[in-house]
C-alpha positions in Angstrom: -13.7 -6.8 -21.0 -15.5 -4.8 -23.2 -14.0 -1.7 -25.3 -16.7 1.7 -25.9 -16.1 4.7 -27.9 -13.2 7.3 -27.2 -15.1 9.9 -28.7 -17.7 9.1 -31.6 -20.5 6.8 -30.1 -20.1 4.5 -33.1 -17.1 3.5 -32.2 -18.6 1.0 -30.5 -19.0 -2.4 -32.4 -21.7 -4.7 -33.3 -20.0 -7.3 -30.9 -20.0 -5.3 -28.0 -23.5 -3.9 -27.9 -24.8 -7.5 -28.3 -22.2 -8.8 -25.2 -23.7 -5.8 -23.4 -27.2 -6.7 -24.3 -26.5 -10.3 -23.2 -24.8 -9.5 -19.6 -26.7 -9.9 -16.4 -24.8 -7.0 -14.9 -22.2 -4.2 -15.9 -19.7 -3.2 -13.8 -17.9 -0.1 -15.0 -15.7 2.6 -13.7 -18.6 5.7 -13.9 -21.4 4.6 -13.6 -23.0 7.7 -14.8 -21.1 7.5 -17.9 -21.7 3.7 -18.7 -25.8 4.5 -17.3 -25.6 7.3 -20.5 -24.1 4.7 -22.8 -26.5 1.9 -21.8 -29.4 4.5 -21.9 -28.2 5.4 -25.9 -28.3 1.9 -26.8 -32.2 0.9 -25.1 -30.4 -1.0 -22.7 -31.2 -1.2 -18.6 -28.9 -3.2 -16.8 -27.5 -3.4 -13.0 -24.6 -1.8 -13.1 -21.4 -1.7 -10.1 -19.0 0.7 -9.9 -15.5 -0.5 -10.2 -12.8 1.9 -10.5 -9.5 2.5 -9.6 -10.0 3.4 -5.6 -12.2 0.4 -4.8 -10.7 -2.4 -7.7 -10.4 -5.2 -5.3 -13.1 -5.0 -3.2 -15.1 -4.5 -6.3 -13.6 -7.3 -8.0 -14.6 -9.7 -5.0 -18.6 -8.7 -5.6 -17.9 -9.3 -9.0 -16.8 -12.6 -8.5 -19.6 -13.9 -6.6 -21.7 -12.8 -9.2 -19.3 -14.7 -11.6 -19.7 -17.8 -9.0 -23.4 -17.6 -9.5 -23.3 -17.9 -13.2 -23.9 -14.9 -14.3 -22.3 -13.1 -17.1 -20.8 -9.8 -16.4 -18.9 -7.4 -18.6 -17.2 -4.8 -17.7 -16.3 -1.1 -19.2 -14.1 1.7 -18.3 -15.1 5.3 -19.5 -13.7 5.3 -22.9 -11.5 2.8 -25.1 -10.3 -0.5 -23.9 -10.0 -1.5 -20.5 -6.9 -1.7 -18.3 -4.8 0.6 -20.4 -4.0 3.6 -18.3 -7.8 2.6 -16.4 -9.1 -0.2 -14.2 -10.0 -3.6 -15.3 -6.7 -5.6 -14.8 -7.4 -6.6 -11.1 -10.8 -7.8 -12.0 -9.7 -9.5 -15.3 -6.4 -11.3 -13.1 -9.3 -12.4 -10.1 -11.7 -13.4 -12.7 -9.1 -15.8 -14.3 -7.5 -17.0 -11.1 -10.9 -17.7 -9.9 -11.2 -20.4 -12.5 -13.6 -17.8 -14.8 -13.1 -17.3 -18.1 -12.2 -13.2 -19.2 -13.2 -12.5 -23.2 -11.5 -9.7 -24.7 -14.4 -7.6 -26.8 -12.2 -5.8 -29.0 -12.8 -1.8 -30.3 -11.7 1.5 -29.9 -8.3 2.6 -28.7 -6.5 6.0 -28.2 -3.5 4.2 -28.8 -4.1 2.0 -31.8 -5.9 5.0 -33.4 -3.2 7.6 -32.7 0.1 4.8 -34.2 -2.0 4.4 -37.2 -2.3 7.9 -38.6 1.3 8.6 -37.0 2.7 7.7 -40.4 5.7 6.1 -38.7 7.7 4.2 -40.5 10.8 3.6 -38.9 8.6 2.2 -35.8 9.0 -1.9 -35.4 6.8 -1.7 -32.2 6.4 0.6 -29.3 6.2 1.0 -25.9 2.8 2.5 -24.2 4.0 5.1 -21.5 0.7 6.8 -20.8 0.9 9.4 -18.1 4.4 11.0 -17.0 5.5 11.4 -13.9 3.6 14.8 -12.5 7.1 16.3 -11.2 10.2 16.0 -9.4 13.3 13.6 -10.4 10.7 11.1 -11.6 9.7 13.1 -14.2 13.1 14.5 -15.0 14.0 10.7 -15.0 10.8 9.8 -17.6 11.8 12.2 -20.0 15.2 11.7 -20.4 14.2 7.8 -20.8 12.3 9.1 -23.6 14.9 11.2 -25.7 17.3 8.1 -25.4 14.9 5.3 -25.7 15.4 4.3 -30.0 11.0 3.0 -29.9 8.4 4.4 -30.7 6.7 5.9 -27.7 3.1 6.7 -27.4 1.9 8.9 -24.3 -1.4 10.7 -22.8 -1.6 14.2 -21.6 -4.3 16.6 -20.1 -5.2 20.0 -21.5 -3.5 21.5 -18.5 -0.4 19.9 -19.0 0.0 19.8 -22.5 1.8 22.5 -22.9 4.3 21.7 -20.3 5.0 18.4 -21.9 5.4 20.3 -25.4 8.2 22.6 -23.8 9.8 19.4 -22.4 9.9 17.4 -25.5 11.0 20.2 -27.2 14.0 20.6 -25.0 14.8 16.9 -24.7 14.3 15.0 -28.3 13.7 18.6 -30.5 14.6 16.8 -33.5 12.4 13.5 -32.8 9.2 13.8 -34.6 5.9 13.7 -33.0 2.1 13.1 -33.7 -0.2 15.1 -31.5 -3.7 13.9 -31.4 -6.0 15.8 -30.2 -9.7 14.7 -29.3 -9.9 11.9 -31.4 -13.1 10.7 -33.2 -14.7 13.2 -31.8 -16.0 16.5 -33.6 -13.1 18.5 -33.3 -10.5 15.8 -33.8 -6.6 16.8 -35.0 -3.8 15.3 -35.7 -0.2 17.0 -36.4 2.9 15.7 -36.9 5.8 17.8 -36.7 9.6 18.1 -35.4 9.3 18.2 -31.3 11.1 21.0 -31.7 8.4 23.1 -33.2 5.3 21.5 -30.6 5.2 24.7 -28.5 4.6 27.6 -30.9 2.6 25.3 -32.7 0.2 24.7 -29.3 0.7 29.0 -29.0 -0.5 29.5 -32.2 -4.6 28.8 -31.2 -6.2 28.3 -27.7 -8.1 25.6 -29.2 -5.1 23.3 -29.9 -4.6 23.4 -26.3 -8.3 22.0 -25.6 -9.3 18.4 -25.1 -7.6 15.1 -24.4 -4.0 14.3 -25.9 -2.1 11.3 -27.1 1.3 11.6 -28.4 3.3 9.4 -30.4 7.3 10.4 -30.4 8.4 8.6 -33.5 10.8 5.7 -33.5 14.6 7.2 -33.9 15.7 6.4 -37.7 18.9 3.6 -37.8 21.4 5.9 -37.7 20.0 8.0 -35.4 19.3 5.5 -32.9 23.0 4.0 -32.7 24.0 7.6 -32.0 21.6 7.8 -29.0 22.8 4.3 -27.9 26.4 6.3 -27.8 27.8 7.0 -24.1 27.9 10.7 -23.7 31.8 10.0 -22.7 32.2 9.0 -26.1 30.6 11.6 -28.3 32.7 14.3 -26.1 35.9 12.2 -27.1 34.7 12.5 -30.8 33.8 15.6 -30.9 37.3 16.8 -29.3 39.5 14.2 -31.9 37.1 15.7 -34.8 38.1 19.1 -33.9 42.2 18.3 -34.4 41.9 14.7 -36.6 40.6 13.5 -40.0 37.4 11.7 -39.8 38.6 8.1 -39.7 41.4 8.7 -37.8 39.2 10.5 -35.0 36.3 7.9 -35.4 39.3 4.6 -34.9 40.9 6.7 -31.8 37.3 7.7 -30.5 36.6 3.7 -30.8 39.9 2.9 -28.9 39.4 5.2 -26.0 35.6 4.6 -25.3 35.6 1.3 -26.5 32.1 2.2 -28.4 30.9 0.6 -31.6 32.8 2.2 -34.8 30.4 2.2 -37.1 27.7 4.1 -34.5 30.5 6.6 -34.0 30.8 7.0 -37.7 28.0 7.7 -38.3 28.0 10.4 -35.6 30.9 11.6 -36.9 29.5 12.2 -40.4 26.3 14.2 -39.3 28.8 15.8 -36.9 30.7 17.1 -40.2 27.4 17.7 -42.4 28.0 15.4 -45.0 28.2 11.6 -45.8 31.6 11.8 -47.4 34.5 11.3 -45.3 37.8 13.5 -45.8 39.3 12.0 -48.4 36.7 12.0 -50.6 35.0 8.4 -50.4 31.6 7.7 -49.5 31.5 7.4 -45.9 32.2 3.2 -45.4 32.0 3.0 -41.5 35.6 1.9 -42.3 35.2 -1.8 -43.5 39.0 -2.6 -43.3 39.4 -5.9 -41.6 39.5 -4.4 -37.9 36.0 -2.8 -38.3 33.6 -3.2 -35.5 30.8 -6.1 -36.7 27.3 -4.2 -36.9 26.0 -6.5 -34.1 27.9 -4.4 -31.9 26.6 -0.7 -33.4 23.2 -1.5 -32.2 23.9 -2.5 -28.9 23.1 -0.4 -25.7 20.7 0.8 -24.4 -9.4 4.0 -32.6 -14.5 9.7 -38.1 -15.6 12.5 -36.6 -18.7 12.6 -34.8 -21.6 15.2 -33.6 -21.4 17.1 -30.8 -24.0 15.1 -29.3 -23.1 11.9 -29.5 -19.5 13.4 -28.3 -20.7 15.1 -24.8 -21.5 11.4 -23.3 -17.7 10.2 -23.7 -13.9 11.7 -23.4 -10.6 10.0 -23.5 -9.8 6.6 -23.7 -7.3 5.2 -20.9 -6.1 2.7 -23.7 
């Protein structure tokens, strides 16, 4: 399984132009785009089309190749195979067919777009690729992504870009995002920004608009994510107590009637009030008297720019 360029042709590594040298055959999911690759590199090699409308049957020929001894890699379009595009049925037959599958590391939209996301309240994430085109699957998909606390990293088409934008923008507005835009190829960007602000910022050029996206909606800080862990029941019984009570007092009855976690809600109930001193005066405590809710229980719930030529034989990575 063999990883190529997203965008700048030397993307590709040292390792993977010699496995590619050394195969007996290349199956791939364009041919015409890995025939352009193998044609840069001085290379001429059988190659079978595998994609995602003919994986298994595919697969089978690639096995009895396999079963012949021969050594076969295989390359999707652009980045690393079987993420968001086809490999994993061959890789799965390969390896229940008694055949060892190598990993040959490289280029990936998503590793490349976490690591210039600059985000630092991430501990992981989750890879969502492609929403839902439309309906209550879609509606579903996003609203999973305002709750969710991770960092979530997604693809987008020019087309739709701008639809996501206004959707993001209406679900998490305050969540920060990194838009990348092309990358490693010649007119590679990358913005982070408030989701809030994605649209006019897309509005503000035609050519941000252009090319292939990845998008990484930053992890939620600490605080922030306990709220969003909060049943929506409970924030409207805060919100109502805050309006009549104290702090404390409204945060302990908000915490009876919901039964949510205390310290989540007082936290809430700080940003609710704009500050991060209580009523009385004392720095906001999450109320540590000796009925306090433990914090185990606030957290519960829920791959350089390149020419223009070597960028016209490749375009987004599917992992």
């Amino acid at each position: 399984m063999v990883a190529t360029p997203i965008g700048n042709l030397a993307d590709l590594t040292l390792r993977a132009v010699q496995v590619l040298a050394l195969a007996d055959a290349v199956a791939c999911e364009d041919t015409r785009v890995s025939g352009e690759l193998l044609r840069h590199l001085g290379l001429d090699k059988p190659l079978l089309a595998l994609h995602r409308h003919n994986e298994a049957g595919a697969a089978a020929r690639v096995l009895q190749r396999l079963a012949a001894g021969q050594r076969v890699a295989y390359v999707s379009d652009a980045g690393t195979p079987a993420l968001s595009d086809p490999g994993a049925v061959l890789a799965a037959a390969a390896a229940a067919a008694g055949h060892r599958v190598l990993p040959v590391p490289g280029a990936s939209s998503v590793a490349a777009a976490l690591s210039v996301a600059g985000d630092a309240a991430g501990a992981g994430h989750r890879f969502v690729g492609f929403l839902p085109a439309r309906g209550g699957e879609r509606e579903a998909a996003l609203a999973a992504l305002a709750a969710a606390a991770e960092t979530q990293v997604l693809f987008e088409a020019p087309h739709r870009i701008e639809r996501l934008a206004a959707e993001l923008a209406q679900a998490a507005p305050q969540r920060t995002a990194t838009l990348c835009r092309e990358l490693t190829k010649q007119f590679e960007t990358v913005v982070t920004l408030p989701a809030a602000a994605l649209p006019d910022w897309l509005a503000a050029d035609a050519n941000r608009r252009r090319g292939e996206f990845v998008l990484v909606l930053h992890a939620l800080a600490p605080a922030a994510a306990d709220a969003a862990a909060l049943p929506e029941a409970a924030l409207r019984t805060l919100d109502r107590l805050l309006a009549e009570l104290p702090l404390k007092q409204a945060v302990r009855l908000a915490a009876a009637i919901s039964g949510a976690p205390r310290n989540a809600l007082y936290e809430q109930a700080l940003r609710h009030r704009g500050d991060g001193d209580d009523d009385d005066g004392s720095p906001g405590d999450s109320d540590s008297d000796s009925d306090s809710d433990s914090d185990s229980d606030s957290g519960a719930g829920a791959g350089g720019s390149g020419s223009g030529a070597d960028d016209s034989a490749c375009r987004r990575d599917g992992g």
